[in-house]
C-alpha atoms as an extended CHARMM CRD file, in Angstrom:
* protein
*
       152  EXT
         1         1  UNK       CA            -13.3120000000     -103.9890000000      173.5500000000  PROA      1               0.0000000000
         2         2  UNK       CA            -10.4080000000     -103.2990000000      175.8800000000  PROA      2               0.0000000000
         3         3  UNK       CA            -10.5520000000     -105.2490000000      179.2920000000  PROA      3               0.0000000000
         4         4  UNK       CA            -12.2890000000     -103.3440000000      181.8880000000  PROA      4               0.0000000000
         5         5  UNK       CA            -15.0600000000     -101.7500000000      180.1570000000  PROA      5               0.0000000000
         6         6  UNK       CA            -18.0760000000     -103.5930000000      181.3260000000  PROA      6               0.0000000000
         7         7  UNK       CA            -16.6050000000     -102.4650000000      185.0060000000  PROA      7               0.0000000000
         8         8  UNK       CA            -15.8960000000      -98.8670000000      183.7020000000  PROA      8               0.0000000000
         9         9  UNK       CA            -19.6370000000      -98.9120000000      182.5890000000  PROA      9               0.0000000000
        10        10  UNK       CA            -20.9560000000     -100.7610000000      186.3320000000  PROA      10              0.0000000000
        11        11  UNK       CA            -18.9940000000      -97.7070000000      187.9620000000  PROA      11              0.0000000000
        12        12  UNK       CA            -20.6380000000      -94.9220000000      185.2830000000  PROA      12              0.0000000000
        13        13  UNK       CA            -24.3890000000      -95.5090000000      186.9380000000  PROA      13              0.0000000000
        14        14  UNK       CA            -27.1350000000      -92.8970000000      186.3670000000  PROA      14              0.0000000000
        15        15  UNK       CA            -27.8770000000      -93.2940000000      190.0880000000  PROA      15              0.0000000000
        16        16  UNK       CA            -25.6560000000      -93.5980000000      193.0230000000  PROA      16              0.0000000000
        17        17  UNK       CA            -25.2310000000      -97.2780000000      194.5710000000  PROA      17              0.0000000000
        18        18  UNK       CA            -24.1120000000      -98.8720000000      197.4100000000  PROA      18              0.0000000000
        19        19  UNK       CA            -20.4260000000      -98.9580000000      197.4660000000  PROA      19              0.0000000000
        20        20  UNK       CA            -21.1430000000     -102.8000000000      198.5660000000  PROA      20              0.0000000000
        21        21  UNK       CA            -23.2730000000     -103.6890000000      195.7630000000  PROA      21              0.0000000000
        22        22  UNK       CA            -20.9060000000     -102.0940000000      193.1830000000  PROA      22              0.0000000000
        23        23  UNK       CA            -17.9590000000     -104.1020000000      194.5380000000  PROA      23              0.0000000000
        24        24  UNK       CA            -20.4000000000     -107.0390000000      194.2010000000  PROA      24              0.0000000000
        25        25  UNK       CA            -21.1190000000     -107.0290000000      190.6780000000  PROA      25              0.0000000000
        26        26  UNK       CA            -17.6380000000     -105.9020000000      189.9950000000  PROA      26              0.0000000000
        27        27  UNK       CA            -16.0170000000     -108.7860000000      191.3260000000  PROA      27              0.0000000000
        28        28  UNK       CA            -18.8280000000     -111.2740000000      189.5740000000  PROA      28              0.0000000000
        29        29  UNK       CA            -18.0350000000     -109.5830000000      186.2880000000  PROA      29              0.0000000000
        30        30  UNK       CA            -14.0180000000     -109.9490000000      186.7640000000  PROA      30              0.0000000000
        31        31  UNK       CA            -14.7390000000     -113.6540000000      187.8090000000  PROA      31              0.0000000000
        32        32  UNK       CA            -16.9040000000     -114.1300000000      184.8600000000  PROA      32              0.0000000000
        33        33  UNK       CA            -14.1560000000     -112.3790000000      182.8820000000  PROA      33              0.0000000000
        34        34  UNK       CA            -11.0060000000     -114.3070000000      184.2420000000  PROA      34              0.0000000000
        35        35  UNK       CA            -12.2200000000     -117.9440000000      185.6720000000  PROA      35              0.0000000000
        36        36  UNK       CA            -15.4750000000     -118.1810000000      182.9570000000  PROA      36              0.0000000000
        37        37  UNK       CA            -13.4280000000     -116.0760000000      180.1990000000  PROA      37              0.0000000000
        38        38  UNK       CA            -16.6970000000     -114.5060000000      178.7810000000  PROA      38              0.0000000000
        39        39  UNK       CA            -16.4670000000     -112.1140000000      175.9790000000  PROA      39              0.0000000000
        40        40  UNK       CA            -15.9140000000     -108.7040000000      176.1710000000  PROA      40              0.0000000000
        41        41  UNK       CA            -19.3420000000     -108.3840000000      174.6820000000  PROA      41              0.0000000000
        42        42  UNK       CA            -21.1880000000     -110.6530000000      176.9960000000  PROA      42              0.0000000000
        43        43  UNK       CA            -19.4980000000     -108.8120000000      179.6440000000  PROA      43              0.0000000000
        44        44  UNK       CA            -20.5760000000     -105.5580000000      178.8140000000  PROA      44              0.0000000000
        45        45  UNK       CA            -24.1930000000     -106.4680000000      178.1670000000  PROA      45              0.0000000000
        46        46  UNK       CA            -24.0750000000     -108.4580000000      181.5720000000  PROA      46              0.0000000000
        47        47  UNK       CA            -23.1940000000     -105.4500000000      182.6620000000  PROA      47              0.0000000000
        48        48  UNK       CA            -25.8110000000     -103.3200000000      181.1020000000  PROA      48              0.0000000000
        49        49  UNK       CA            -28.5680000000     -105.4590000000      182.2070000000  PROA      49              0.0000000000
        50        50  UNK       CA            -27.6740000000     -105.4860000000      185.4390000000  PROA      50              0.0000000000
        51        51  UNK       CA            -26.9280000000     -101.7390000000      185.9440000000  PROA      51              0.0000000000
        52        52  UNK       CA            -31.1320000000     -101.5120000000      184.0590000000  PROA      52              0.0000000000
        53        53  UNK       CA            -31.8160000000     -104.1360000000      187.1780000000  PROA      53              0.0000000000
        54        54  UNK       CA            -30.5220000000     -102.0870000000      189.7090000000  PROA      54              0.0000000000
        55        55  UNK       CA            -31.4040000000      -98.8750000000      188.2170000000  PROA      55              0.0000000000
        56        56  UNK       CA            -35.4590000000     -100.6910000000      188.4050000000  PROA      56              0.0000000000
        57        57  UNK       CA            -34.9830000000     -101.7100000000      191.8200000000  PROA      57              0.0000000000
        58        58  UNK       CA            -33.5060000000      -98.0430000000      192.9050000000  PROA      58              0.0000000000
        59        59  UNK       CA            -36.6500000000      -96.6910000000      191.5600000000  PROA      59              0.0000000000
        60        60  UNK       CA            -39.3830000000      -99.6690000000      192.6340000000  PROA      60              0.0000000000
        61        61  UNK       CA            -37.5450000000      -99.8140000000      196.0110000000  PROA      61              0.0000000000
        62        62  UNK       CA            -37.3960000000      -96.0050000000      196.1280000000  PROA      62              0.0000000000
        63        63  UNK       CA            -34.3390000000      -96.0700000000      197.9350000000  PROA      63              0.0000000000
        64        64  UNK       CA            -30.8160000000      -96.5180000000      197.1800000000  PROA      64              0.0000000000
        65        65  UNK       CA            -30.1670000000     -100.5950000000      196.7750000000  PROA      65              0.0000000000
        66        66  UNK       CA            -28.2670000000     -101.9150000000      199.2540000000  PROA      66              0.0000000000
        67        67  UNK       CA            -27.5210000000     -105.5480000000      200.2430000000  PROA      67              0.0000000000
        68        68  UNK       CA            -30.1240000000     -106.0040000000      202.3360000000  PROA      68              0.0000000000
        69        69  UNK       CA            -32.6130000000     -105.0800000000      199.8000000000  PROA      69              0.0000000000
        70        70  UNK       CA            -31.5770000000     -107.5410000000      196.8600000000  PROA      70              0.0000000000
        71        71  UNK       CA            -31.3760000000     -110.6950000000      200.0840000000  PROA      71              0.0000000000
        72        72  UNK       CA            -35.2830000000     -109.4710000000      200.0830000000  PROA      72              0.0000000000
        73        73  UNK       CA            -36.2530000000     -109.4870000000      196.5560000000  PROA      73              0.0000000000
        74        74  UNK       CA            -39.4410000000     -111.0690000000      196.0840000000  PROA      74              0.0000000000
        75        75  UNK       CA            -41.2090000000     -113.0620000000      193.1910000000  PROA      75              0.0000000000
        76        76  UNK       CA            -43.6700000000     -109.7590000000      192.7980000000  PROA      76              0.0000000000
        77        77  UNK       CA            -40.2810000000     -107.2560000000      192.7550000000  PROA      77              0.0000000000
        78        78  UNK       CA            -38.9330000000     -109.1960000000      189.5440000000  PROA      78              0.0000000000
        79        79  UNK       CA            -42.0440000000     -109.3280000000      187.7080000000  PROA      79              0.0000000000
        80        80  UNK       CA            -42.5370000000     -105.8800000000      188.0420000000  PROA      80              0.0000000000
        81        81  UNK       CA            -39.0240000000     -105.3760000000      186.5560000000  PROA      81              0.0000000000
        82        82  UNK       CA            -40.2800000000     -107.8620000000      184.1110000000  PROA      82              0.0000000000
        83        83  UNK       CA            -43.4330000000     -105.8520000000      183.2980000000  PROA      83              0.0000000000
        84        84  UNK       CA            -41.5850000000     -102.6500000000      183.4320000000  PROA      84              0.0000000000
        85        85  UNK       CA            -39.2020000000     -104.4520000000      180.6310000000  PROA      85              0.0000000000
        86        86  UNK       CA            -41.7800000000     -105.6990000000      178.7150000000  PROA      86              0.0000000000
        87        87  UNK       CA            -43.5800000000     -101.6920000000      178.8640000000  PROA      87              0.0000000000
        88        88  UNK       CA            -40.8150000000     -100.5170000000      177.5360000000  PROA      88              0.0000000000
        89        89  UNK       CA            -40.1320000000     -102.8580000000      174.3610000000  PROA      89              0.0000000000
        90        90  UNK       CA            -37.7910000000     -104.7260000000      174.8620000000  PROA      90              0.0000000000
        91        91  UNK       CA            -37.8950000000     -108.1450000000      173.0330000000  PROA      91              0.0000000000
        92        92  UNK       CA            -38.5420000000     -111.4200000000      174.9240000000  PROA      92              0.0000000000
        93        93  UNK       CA            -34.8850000000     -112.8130000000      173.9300000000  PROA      93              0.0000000000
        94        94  UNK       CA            -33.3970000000     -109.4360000000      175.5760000000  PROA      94              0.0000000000
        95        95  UNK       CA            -35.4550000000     -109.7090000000      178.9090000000  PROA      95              0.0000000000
        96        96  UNK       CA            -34.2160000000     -113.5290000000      179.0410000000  PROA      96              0.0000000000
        97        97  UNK       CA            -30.5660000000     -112.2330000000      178.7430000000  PROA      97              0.0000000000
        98        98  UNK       CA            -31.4400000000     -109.3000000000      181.4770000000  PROA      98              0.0000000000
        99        99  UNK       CA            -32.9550000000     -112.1640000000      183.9050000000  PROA      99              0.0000000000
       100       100  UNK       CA            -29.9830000000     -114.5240000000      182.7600000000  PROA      100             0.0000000000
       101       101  UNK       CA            -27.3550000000     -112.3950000000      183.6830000000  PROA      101             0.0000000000
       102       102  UNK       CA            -29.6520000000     -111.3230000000      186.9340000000  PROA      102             0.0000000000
       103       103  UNK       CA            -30.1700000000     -115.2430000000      188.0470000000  PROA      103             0.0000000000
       104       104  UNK       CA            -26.5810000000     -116.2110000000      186.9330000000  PROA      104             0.0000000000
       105       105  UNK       CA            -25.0560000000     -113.7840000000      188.8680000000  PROA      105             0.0000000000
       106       106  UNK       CA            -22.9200000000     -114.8930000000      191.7930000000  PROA      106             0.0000000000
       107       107  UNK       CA            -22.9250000000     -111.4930000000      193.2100000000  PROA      107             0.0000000000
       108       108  UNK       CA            -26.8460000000     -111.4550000000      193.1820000000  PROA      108             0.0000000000
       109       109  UNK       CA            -26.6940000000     -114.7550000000      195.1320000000  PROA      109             0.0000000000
       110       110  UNK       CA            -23.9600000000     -114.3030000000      197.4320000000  PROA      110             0.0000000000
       111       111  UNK       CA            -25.6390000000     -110.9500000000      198.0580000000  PROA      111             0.0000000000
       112       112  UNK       CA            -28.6790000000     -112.0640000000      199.5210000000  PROA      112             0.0000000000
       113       113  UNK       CA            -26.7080000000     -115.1860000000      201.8070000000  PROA      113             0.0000000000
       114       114  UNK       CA            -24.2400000000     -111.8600000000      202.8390000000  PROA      114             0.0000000000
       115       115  UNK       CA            -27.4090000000     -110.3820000000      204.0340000000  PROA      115             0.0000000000
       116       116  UNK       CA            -28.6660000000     -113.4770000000      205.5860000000  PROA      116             0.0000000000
       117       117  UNK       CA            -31.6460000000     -113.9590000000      203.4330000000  PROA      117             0.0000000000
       118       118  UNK       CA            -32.7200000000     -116.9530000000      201.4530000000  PROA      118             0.0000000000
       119       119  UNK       CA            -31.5440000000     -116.2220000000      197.8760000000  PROA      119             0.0000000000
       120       120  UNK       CA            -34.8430000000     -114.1220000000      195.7830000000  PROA      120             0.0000000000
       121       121  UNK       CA            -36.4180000000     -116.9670000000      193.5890000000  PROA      121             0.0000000000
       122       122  UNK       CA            -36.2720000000     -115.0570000000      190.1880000000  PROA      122             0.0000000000
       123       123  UNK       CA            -38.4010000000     -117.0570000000      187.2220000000  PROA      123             0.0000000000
       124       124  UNK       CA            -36.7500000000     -118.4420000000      184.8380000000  PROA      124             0.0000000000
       125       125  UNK       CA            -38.0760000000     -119.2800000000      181.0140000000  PROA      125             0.0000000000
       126       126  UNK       CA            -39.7930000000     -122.2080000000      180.6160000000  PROA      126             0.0000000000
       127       127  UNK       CA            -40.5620000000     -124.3850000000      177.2880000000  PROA      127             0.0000000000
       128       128  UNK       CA            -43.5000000000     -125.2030000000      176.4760000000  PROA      128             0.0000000000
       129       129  UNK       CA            -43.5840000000     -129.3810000000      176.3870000000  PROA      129             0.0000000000
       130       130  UNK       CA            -46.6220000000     -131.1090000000      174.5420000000  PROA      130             0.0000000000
       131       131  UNK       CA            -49.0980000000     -132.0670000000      176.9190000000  PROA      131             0.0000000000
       132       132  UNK       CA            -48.9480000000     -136.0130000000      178.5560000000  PROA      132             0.0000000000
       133       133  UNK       CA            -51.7970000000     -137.8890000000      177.4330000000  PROA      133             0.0000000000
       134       134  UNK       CA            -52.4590000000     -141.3110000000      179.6560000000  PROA      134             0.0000000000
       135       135  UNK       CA            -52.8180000000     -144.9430000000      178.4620000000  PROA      135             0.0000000000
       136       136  UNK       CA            -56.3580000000     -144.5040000000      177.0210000000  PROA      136             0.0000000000
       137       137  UNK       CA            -55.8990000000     -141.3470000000      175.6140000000  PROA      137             0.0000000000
       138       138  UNK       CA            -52.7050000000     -142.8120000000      173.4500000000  PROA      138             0.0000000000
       139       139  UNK       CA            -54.8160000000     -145.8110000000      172.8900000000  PROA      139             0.0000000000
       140       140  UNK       CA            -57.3910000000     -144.1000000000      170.8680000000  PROA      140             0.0000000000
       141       141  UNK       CA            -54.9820000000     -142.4170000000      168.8350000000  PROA      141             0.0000000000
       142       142  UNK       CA            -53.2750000000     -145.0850000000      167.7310000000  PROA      142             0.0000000000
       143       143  UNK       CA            -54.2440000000     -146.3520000000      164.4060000000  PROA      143             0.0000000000
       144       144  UNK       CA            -55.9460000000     -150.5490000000      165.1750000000  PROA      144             0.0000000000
       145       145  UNK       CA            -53.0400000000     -152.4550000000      163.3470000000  PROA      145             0.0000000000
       146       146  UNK       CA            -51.1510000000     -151.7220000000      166.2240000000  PROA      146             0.0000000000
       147       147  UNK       CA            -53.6340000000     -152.8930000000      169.0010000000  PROA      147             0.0000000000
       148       148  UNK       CA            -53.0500000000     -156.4720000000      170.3750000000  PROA      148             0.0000000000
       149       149  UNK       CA            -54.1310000000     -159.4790000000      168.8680000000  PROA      149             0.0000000000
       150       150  UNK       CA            -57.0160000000     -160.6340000000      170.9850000000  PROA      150             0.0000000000
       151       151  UNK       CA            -58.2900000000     -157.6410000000      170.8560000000  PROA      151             0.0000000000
       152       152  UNK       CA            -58.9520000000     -157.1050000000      167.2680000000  PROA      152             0.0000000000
């Protein structure tokens, strides 16, 4: 894929967008490009899940997306792009590249401080861990060779 693609595709939007917000992701996909030297690839589906974000937030929003609007993103606004996501099939490992891409963007961030807002707290994946036990707990499942001497 030729250089300027996943740009090509931010400027080729279904919807109309802020001329602010366009030059915003833009510039975060040219730094990701030239200082992060992502792959063509990764850029254009960085690209396409940001232009599905923003396409989402147009329609949620109901209202053309400006800068203001992504400083005031709330916790409800991205699980409803999460739900809508989820509605519409898309497997878990593509949402977490969506959100990725959505979190990891600069312009996102530096969006909502150029609006004067504190930066939307979007979700990220979590692992599962196994659960911790306490002293007892471990105790009792540990087999009685191991317990102390006096105790036996």
């Amino acid at each position: 894929m030729r250089p300027g693609v996943a740009e090509a595709r931010l400027k080729a939007f279904p919807f109309q967008t802020a001329p602010a917000v366009a030059a915003a992701l833009a510039d975060w996909l040219a730094w990701l490009r030239d200082e992060r030297r992502a792959s063509p690839h990764t850029l254009e589906a960085y690209a396409g899940d940001l232009q599905d974000f923003l396409n989402f937030m147009q329609r949620h929003l109901g209202k053309l997306v400006e800068l203001a609007d992504l400083g005031q993103l709330s916790a409800s606004d991205l699980r409803a792009y999460l739900a809508a996501r989820r509605q519409q099939g898309f497997a878990a490992s593509s949402t977490a590249r969506a959100m990725s891409a959505v979190r990891g963007s600069s312009s996102v961030q530096s969006m909502s401080l150029a609006a004067g807002r504190r930066r939307a707290m979007i979700p990220a994946a979590t692992m599962r861990l196994s659960t911790r036990i306490g002293a007892p707990a471990a105790s009792a499942r540990l087999p009685a060779a191991t317990a102390p001497a006096a105790a036996r």
